[in-house]
C-alpha positions, 0 to 999 in steps of 0.5 A: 479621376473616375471611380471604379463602377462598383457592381450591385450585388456588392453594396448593402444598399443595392442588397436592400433596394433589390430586396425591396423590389422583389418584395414589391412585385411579389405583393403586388402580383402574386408571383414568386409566391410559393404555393401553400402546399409547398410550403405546409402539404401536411397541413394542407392533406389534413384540410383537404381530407376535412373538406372531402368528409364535407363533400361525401356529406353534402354529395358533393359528387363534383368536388370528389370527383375532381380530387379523386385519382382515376384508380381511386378505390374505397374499402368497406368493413375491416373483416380483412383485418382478420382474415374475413372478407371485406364488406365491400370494396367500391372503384371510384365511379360506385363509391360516388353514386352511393353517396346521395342520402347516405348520411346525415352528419359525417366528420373526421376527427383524430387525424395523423398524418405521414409524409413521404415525399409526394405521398401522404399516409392519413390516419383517423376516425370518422363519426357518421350517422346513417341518412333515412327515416330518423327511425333507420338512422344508425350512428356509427365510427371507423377508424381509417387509413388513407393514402394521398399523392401529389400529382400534376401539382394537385393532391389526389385521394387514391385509397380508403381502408378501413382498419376498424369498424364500422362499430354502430352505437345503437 
């Protein structure tokens, strides 16, 4: 008497075999796995946005131009918050050459984050202290809006506005 052929995917053990398996392959090549910004992309901008800061201090000009959108556009002061104009508004190839020796101590903090599909809206301070002679250097905060989009499976800067700022401390 033969016995009916009983397919894989109908038995527990072939369930687990299976399970087993694909666990193996992916341990063992990487594939399969999802990439962190699919599973966090919040977490990840808020990261990514701790490392620009980094790179606008170190001048890291070929990290920032890599992450920066073509259309990038960084907005100085927030006099346009009150009908005033704004300090100064840079395109992507001016804000980077600006950057050498201009601070000496940059970081984020107070960080929010809004997700919108593909779209991240960040919220937060920055404290900076001006670079130069230790006689020149200002201490100073800003409190920003940044707008990022996940393109060609990478996230880009699009937009810096400051909402308020700079407030100097001496």
């Amino acid at each position: 008497m033969t016995r009916p052929v009983q397919s894989c995917s109908a038995t527990s053990v072939c369930r687990q075999l299976a399970t087993g398996v694909a666990i193996g392959l992916v341990a063992a090549t990487g594939t399969f796995a999802q990439s962190p910004d699919v599973i966090d992309p919040a977490s990840n901008v808020l990261a990514l946005e701790r490392q620009v800061e980094t790179a606008v201090l170190e001048a890291n000009v070929t990290f920032l131009d890599q992450i920066c959108a073509e259309d990038f556009t960084y907005s100085h002061g927030d006099g346009w918050t009150t009908g005033k104009p704004l300090l100064g508004i840079d395109q992507r190839s001016e804000w980077l050459a600006s950057l050498q020796g201009r601070y000496v101590q940059r970081e984020v903090d107070s960080q929010q984050i809004e997700m919108h599909g593909d779209v991240a809206i960040t919220m937060g301070r920055v404290r900076a202290r001006t670079g130069g002679s230790d006689e020149a250097q200002r201490a100073f905060s800003f409190w920003y809006i940044r707008v990022w989009a996940y393109r060609d499976n990478e996230w880009r800067y699009l937009s810096h506005r400051t909402v308020q700022g700079p407030n100097y401390e001496n």
